[in-house]
C-alpha positions in Angstrom: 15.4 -6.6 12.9 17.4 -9.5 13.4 17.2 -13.1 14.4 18.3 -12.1 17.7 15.0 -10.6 18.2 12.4 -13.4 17.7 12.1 -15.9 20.2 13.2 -19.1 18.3 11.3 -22.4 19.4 12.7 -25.3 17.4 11.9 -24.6 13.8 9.3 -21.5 14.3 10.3 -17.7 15.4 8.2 -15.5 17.1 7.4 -12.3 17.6 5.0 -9.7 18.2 4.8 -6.3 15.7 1.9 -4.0 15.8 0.1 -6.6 18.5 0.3 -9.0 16.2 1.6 -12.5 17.0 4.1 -13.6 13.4 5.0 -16.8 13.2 8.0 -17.6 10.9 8.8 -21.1 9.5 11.8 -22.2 7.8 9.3 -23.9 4.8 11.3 -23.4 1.4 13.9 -21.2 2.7 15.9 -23.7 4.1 16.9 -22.3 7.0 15.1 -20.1 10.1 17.4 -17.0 9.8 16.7 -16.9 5.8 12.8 -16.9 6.5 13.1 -14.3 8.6 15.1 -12.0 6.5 12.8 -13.0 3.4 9.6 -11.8 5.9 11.5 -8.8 7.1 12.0 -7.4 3.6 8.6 -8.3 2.9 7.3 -6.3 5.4 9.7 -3.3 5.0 9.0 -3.2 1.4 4.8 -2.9 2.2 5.9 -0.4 5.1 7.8 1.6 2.3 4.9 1.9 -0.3 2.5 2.8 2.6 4.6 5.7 3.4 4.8 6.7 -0.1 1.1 6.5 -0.5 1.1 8.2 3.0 3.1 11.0 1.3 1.0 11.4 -1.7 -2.0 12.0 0.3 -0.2 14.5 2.5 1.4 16.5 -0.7 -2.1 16.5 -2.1 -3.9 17.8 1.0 -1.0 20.6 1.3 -1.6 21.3 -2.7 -5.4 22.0 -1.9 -4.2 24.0 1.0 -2.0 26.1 -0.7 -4.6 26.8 -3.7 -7.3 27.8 -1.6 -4.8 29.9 0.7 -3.8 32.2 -2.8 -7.4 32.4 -3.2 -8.8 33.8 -0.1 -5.5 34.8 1.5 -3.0 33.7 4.3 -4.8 31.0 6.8 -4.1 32.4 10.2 
């Protein structure tokens, strides 16, 4: 995402992600476009390590799969 797609009202951006309304201030950033790419990598860094964690839980459900598939045999 970009600057380009918040809707910029004086000193605040907007925008809406997940149906959630983000507001974005310049605050100690110094400028609008800096706090929005400090929030943006925020947010794609938690987006990152919930995929990851997403990831774990699939390779462990296919694990368990897989172990109790040897045991009994192919799962039609």
């Amino acid at each position: 995402m970009a600057l380009r797609d918040w809707d910029v009202v004086g000193e605040v951006a907007l925008r809406h992600v997940n149906g959630q309304e983000i507001i974005v201030r310049k605050g100690v950033h110094g400028s609008l476009p800096a706090a929005v790419a400090v929030w943006e990598a925020r947010e794609h860094q938690l987006m990152q390590a919930r995929l990851l964690e997403l990831g774990r839980l699939v390779d462990g459900a296919m694990g368990r799969l897989r172990a109790r598939s040897t045991k009994t045999g192919p799962v039609a």
